[in-house]
C-alpha positions in Angstrom: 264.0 -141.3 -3.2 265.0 -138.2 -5.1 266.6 -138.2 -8.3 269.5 -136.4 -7.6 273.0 -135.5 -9.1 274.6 -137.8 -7.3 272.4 -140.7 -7.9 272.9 -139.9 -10.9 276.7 -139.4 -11.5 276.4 -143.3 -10.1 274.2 -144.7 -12.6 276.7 -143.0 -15.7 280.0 -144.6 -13.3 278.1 -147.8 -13.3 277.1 -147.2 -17.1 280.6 -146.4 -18.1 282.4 -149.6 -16.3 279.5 -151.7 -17.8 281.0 -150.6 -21.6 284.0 -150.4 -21.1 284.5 -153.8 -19.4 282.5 -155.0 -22.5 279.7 -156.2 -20.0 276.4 -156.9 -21.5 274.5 -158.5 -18.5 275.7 -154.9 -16.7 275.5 -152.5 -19.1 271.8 -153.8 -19.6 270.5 -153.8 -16.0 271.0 -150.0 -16.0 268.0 -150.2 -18.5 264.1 -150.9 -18.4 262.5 -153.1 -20.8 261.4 -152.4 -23.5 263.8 -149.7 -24.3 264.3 -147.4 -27.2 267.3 -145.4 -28.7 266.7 -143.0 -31.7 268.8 -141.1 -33.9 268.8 -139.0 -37.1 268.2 -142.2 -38.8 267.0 -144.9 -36.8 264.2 -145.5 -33.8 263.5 -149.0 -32.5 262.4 -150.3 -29.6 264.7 -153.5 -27.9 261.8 -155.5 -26.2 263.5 -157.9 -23.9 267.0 -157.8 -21.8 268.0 -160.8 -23.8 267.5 -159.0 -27.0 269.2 -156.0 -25.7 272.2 -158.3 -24.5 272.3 -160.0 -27.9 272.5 -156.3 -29.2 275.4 -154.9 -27.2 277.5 -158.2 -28.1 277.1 -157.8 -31.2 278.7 -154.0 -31.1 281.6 -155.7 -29.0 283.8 -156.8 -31.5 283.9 -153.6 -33.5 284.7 -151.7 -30.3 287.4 -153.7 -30.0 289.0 -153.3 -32.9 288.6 -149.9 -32.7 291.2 -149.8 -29.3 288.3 -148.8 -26.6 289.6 -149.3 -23.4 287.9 -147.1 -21.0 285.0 -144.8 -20.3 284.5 -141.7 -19.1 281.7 -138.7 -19.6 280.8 -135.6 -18.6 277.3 -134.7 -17.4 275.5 -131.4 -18.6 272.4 -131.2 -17.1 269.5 -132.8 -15.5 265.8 -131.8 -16.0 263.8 -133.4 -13.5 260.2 -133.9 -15.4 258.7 -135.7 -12.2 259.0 -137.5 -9.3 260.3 -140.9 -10.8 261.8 -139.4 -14.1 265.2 -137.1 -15.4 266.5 -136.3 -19.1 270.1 -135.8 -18.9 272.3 -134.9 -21.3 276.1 -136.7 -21.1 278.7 -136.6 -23.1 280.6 -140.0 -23.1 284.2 -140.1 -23.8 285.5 -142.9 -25.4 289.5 -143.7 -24.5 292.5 -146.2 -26.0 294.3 -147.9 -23.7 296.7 -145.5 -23.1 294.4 -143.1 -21.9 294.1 -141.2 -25.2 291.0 -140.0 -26.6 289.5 -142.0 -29.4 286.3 -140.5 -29.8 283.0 -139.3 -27.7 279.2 -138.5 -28.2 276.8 -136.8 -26.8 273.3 -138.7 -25.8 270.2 -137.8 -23.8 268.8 -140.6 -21.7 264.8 -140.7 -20.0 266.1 -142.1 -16.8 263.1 -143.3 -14.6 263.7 -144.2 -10.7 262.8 -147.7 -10.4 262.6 -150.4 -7.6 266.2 -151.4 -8.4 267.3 -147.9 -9.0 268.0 -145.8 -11.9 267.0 -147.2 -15.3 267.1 -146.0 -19.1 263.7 -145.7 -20.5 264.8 -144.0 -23.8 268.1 -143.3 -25.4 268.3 -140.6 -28.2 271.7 -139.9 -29.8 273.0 -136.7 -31.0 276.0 -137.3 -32.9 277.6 -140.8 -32.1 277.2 -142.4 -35.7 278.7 -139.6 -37.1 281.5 -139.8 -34.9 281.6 -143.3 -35.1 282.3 -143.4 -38.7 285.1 -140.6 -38.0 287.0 -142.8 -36.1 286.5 -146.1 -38.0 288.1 -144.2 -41.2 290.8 -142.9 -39.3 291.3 -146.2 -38.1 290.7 -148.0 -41.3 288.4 -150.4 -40.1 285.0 -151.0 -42.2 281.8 -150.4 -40.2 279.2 -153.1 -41.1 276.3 -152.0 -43.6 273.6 -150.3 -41.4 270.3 -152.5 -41.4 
């Protein structure tokens, strides 16, 4: 099946309802394993789904307290490399529960068309710490020490 726009408008939907519903088990069948996000700072690779899981809880609590409520994003572009694979670039848009904008980043994903469908192979993010640690001093909440 092709990798198209639409297929993948519903992988982000699906994405977006996975975090903001604070749904691990989701959030994580949109991704292959292993998987790998890198930064400025930081690559790693998450070997298992439990592991990933494990991950995204952890993050939960801190999202909380920062007031996410829902998720939305915009999606730049597509650049379909082959058959089976598209890099997109998406800017995510992180909301408080009355609709108001909190914060957003903007990520590249390696999305690879799998039996079950669309799946993250590799994550790199742009500018989503930074922002991150905007919103946590404007909040006044401490961000745990980076590992």
């Amino acid at each position: 099946m092709t990798v198209n726009e639409q297929r993948i408008d519903d992988y982000l939907s699906r994405y977006a309802t996975a975090l903001a519903e604070f749904d691990a088990e989701a959030a994580v069948d949109l991704w292959s394993a292993p998987g790998m996000i890198a930064d400025d700072q930081f690559s790693g690779v998450i070997e298992t789904r439990d592991a990933m899981i494990q991950a995204l809880k952890q993050s939960y609590p801190l999202y909380r307290q920062l007031g996410l409520a829902s998720v939305d994003y915009e999606l730049f572009e597509r650049s379909v490399l082959s058959e089976r694979l598209v890099l997109v670039r998406v800017r995510w848009i992180f909301l408080d529960d009355e609709g108001d904008h909190l914060t957003d980043a903007t990520s590249y994903y390696l999305l690879r068309d799998e039996e079950e469908g669309l799946r993250a192979v590799v994550c790199i993010e742009t500018d989503s710490m930074e922002k991150l640690q905007a919103l946590a001093a404007e909040k006044g909440v401490e961000l745990p020490p980076s590992e």
